[in-house]
C-alpha positions in Angstrom: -6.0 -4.3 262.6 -9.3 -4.0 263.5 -9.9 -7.8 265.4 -6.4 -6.4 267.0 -8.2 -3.7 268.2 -11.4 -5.4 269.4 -9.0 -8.4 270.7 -8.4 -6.9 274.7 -5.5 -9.4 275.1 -3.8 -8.6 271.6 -4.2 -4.7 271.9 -2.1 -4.8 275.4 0.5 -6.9 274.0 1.1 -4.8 271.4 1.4 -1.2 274.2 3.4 -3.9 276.2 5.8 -4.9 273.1 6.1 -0.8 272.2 7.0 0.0 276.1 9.2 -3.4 277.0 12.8 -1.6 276.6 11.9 1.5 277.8 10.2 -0.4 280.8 13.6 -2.4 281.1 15.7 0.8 280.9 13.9 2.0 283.8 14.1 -1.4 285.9 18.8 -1.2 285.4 18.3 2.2 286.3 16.7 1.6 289.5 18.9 -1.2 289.8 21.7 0.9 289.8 20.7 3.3 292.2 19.1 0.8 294.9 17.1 3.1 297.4 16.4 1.2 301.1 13.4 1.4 303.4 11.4 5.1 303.7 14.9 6.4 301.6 13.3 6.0 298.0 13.1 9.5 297.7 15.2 9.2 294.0 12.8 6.2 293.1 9.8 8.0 294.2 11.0 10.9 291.9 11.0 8.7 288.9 8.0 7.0 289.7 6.1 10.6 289.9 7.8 11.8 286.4 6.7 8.6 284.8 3.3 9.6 286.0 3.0 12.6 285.2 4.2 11.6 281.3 1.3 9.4 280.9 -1.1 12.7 281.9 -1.6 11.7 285.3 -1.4 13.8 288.6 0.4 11.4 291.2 0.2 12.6 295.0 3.8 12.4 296.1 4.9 11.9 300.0 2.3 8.9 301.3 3.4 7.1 304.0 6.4 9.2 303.9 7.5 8.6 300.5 5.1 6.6 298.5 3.5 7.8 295.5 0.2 7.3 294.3 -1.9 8.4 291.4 -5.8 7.6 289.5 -6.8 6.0 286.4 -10.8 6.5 285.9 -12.9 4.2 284.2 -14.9 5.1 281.0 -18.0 4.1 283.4 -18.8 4.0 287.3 -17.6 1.1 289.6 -15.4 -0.1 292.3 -12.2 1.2 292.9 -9.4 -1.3 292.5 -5.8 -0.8 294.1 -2.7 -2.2 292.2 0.6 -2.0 294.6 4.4 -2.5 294.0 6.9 -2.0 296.1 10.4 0.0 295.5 13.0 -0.6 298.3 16.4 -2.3 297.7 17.7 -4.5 300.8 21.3 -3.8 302.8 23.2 -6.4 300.8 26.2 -6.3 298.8 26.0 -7.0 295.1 27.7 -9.6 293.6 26.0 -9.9 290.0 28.7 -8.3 288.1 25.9 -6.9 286.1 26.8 -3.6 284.4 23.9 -2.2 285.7 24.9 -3.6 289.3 24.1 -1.7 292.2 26.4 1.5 292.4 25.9 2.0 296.0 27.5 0.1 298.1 25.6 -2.4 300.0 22.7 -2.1 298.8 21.1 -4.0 296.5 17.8 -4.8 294.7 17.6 -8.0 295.5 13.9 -8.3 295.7 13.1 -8.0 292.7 11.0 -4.3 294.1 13.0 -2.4 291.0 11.0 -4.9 288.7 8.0 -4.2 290.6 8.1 -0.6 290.1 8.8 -1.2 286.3 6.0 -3.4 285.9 3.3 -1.2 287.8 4.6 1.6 285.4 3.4 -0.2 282.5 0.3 -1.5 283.8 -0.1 2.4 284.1 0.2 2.9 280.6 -1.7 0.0 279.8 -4.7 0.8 281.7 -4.4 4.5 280.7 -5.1 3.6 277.3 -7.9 1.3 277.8 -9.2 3.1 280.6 -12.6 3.9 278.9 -13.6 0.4 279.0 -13.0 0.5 282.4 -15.8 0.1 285.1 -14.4 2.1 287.8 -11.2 3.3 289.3 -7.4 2.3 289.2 -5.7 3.4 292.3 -1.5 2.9 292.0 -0.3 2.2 294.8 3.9 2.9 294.7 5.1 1.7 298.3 8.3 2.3 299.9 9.6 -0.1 303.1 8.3 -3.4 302.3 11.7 -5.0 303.9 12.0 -3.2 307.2 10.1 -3.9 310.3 8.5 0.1 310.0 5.6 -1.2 307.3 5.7 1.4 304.3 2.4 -0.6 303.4 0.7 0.4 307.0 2.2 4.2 306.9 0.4 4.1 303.1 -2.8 3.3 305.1 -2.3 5.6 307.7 -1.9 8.2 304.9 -5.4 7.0 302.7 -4.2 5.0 300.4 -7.4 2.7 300.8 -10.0 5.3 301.2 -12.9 4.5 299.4 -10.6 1.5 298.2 -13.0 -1.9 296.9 -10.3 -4.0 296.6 -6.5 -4.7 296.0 -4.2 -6.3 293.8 -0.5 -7.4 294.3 2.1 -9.2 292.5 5.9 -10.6 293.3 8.3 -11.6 291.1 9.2 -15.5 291.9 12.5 -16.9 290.6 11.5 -20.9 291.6 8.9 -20.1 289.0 9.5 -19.7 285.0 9.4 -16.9 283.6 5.8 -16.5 281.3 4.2 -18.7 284.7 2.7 -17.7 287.4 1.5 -18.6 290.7 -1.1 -17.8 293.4 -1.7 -19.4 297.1 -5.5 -20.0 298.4 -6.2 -18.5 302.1 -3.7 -17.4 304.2 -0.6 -17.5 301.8 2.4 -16.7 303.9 3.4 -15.9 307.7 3.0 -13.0 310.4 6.2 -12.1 311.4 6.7 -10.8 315.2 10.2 -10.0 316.2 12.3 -9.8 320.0 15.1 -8.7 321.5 15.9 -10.1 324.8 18.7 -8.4 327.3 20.1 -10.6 329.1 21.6 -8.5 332.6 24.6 -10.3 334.6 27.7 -9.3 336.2 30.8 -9.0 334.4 34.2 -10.7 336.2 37.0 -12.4 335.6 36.9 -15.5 333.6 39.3 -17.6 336.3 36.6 -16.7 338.8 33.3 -17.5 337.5 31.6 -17.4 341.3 32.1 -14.0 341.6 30.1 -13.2 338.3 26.4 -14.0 336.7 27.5 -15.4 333.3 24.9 -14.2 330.8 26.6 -15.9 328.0 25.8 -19.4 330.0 22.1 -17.9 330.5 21.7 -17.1 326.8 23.1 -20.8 325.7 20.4 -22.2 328.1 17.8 -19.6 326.6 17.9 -20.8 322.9 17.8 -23.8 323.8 14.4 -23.9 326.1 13.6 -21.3 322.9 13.7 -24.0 320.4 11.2 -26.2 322.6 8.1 -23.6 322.2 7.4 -24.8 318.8 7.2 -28.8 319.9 6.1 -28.3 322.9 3.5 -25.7 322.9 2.1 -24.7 319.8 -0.5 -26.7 317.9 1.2 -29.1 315.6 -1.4 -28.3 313.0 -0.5 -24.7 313.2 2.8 -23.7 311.0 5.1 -21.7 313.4 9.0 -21.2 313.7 11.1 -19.5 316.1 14.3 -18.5 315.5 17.2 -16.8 316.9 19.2 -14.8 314.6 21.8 -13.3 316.8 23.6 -13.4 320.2 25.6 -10.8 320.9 28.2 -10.8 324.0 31.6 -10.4 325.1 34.5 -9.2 323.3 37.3 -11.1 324.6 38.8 -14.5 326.2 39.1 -13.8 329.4 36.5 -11.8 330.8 32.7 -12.9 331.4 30.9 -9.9 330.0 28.0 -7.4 331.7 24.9 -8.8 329.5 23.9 -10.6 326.4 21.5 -9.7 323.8 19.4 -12.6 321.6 17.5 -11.4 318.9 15.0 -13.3 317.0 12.0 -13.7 315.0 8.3 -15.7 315.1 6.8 -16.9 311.8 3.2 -17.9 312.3 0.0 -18.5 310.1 -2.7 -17.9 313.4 -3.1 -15.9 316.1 -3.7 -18.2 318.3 -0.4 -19.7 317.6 1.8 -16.0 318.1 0.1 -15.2 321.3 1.3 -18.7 322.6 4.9 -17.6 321.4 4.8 -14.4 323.1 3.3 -15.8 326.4 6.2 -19.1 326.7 9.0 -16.7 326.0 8.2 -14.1 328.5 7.7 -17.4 330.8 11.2 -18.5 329.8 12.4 -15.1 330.5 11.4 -15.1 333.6 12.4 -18.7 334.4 15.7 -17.9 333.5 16.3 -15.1 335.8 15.3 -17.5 338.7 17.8 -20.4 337.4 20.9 -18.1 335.9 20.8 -15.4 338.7 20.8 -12.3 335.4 17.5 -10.0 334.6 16.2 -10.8 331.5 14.2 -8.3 329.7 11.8 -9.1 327.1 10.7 -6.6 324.0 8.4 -8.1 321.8 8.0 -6.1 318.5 4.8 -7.1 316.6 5.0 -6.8 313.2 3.6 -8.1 309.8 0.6 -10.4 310.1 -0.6 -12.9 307.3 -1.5 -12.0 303.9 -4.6 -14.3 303.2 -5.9 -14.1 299.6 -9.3 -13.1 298.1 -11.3 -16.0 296.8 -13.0 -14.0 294.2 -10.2 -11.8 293.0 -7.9 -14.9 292.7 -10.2 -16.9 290.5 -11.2 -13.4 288.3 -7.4 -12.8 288.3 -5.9 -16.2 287.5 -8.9 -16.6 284.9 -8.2 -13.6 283.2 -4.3 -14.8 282.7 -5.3 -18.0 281.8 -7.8 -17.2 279.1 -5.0 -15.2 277.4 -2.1 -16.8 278.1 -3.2 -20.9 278.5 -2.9 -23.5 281.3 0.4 -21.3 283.0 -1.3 -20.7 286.5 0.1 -23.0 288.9 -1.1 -23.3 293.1 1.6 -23.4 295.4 1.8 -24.6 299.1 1.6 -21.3 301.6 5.2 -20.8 303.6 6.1 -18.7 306.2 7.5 -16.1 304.4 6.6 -12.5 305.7 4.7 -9.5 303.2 2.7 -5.9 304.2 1.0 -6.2 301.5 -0.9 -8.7 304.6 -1.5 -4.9 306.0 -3.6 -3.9 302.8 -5.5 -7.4 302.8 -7.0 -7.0 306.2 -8.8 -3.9 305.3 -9.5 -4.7 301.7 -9.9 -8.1 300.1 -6.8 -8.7 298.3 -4.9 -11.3 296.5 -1.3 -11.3 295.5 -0.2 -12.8 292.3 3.0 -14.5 291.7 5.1 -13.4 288.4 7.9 -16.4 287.4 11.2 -14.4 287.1 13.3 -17.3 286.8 15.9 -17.3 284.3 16.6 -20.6 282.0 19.4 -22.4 283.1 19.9 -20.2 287.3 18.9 -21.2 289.9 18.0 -17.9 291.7 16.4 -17.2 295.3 15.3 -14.2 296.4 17.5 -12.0 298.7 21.1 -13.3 297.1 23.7 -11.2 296.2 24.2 -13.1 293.3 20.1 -12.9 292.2 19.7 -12.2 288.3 15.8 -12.3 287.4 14.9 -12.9 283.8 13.5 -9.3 282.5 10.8 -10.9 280.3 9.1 -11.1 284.0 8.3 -7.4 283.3 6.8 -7.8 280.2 4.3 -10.9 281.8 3.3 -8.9 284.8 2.3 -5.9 283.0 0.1 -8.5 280.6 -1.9 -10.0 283.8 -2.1 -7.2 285.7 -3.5 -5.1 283.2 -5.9 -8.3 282.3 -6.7 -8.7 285.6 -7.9 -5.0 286.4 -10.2 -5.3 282.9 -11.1 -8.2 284.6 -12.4 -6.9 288.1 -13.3 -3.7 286.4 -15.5 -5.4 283.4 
C-alpha cells in the first residue's frame, strides 16, 4: 500500500479505476442530451454540480456559458489551464446506441461529451493530489467549439487566461487506439476563414436568356476561377484549400432566378497564405461582375487561426505519459483541420494532446452519424492529463 501511495502513476490509476463508471455514466448522459453551440446550459449545469461535489467553487456563465473552477497547489507556481469542450454538432444519430442522442438532430459526434467526462476526472484526480502540486489548476469547461462564434475566444474575452502560464488540451482521436496517443510539433492544424458571396442578376424567363443576367452561369464560372487560387497563387509550400460548400439558386426549370449565393471555406497554415485567398477572391469578384454583367458581393468572415503547439509542454507532456504508460506516443503529420483551442494558444503557450478513442475492429471518423468511440479513451485521458499537470506543476 505504501509504494502504491508513494508511486504518482499507480495512486491515479487506482482514483481513475474507483471513478471509471461513474465517469462513463456521465459521458451516455450527456450523450443523450447533446447540447449545440453557446446552448449547453443543461451540460454546464452538470459540469458545475460535479464541481461543486469535489469541494470546489466553479464560476458559472464564461463566455456565455462556460464554466470554470481552481485547484491550488500544496506550494506556489504557474498556473496551468486544462480545457475540454462540451457542444454536440447539428447531425442526426444513427448509432442505435441506447444512450443515443434523444434530441433530434443533434448529436455528439465529437467526441466533446467524452471531453467533459474526462476533464471531470482529471478534476478529481488533481484534487486529491493537489498538495504536491506547484501552482494552480485552472478548468477550463468551453461551450461552441463547432460554430464559427469561438466559445474558446468569448472564454477569453471573459478571463479565462488571466494570470494564466500556460494551457493544456486534449481530443479524442478515433484513427488512433485506444491506450495511444498522439501529438503534432508546431503549427498542428489549419485557420479556418469562411465567405459568402451574393451573386446579383436579373431574373427572366428561361426561353429568353438575353433579357436576363444569369447568376447561376456567373456562379459556375466562379468556382471554377475559385479552384485556381490554390495552384495559381498561393505558395506551393504553404498547405491551403479552398472550398465551396454550397450554391444556392433557383427553384424551378424555367425561370433564371434574381441571384445566387456560394458559400465556402479557406483552410490555411500561414498568414501570408489567407491574406492571398482573401485578396484573389475579392479580385475574382470583381472580375466577374465585369464578364457576367451581376454584382457580386463579397463577405469574408475570419475565423479560427492555427493551433501551433508548445515545444516544452509537449515534450513535459508526452514524457510524463510515456514514463508511465511506455513507448505509446506517436507524432502525426499536421492537417488542415480547424480548433479554438488555436485562440487559447496565441496568448498562452499551449499544446494539445491527442487521446486514441478508436474502438477494436471500427473504423470511426469524427463527425459521423454512425461514430461509436471506445469509452476506455476516458479512462486514458484522465491518466495523462492528470500526469501531465504533476508534470508542468512538479
Amino acid at each position: 500500500m505504501n509504494r502504491m501511495v508513494n508511486d504518482l502513476g499507480s495512486r491515479i490509476e487506482a482514483i481513475v479505476a474507483e471513478d471509471e463508471a461513474r465517469l462513463i455514466a456521465i459521458r451516455r448522459d450527456l450523450h443523450a442530451h447533446p447540447e449545440t453551440g453557446f446552448d449547453t446550459v443543461r451540460t454546464a449545469a452538470i459540469v458545475a454540480d460535479e464541481l461543486r461535489a469535489l469541494g470546489l467553487a466553479p464560476q458559472t456563465g464564461v463566455g456565455e456559458t462556460g464554466v470554470v473552477a481552481e485547484i491550488a497547489g500544496g506550494r506556489p507556481g504557474p498556473m496551468l489551464v486544462l480545457r475540454a469542450d462540451m457542444d454536440a454538432l447539428p447531425i442526426t444519430e444513427e448509432t442505435g446506441l441506447p444512450f443515443a442522442s434523444s434530441v433530434p438532430g443533434k448529436m455528439h459526434a465529437c467526441g466533446h461529451d467524452l471531453h467533459t467526462a474526462t476533464l471531470l476526472g482529471a478534476a478529481r484526480v488533481l484534487r486529491d493530489i493537489a498538495p504536491g502540486l506547484a501552482g494552480t489548476v485552472r478548468l477550463m469547461f468551453q461551450p461552441a467549439e463547432e460554430t464559427p462564434v469561438s466559445g474558446a475566444a468569448a472564454m477569453i474575452r471573459d478571463g479565462v487566461l488571466d494570470g494564466a502560464d500556460m494551457a493544456l488540451g486534449f481530443h479524442n482521436y478515433p484513427e488512433v487506439p485506444v491506450g495511444r496517443f498522439c501529438y503534432v510539433h508546431g503549427v498542428a492544424n489549419g485557420s479556418s476563414d469562411d465567405f459568402d458571396i451574393v451573386l446579383q442578376g436579373r431574373s427572366g424567363h428561361a426561353a429568353s436568356p438575353h433579357q436576363t443576367a444569369d447568376p447561376i452561369v456567373a456562379a459556375a464560372h466562379l468556382v471554377l476561377q475559385i479552384q485556381t487560387i490554390v495552384s495559381r497563387e498561393v505558395d506551393p509550400m504553404l498547405p491551403a484549400v479552398v472550398t465551396v460548400g454550397a450554391l444556392l439558386a433557383g427553384d424551378t426549370h424555367n425561370i433564371i432566378p434574381e441571384r445566387a449565393v456560394l458559400r465556402g471555406t479557406a483552410r490555411t497554415q500561414s498568414d501570408a497564405a489567407r491574406a492571398t485567398i482573401e485578396a484573389a477572391l475579392r479580385r475574382l469578384c470583381a472580375g466577374i461582375e465585369a464578364s457576367m454583367r451581376v454584382s457580386a458581393t463579397l463577405d469574408w468572415q475570419p475565423g479560427t487561426p492555427c493551433l501551433t503547439s508548445d515545444a516544452d509542454i509537449l515534450a513535459a507532456t508526452v514524457d510524463a505519459v510515456e514514463a508511465h504508460y511506455g513507448a505509446v506516443a506517436d507524432e502525426k503529420p499536421a492537417d488542415l483541420g480547424a480548433e479554438d483551442f488555436a485562440f487559447v494558444s496565441q496568448i498562452v503557450p499551449a499544446f494539445q494532446l491527442g487521446v486514441g478513442s478508436g474502438q477494436p475492429g471500427r473504423q470511426d471518423r469524427l463527425h459521423n452519424a454512425d461514430y461509436q468511440p471506445d469509452e476506455g479513451c476516458i479512462r486514458h485521458g484522465v491518466v495523462a492529463l492528470s500526469l501531465a499537470a504533476s508534470r508542468l506543476l512538479s
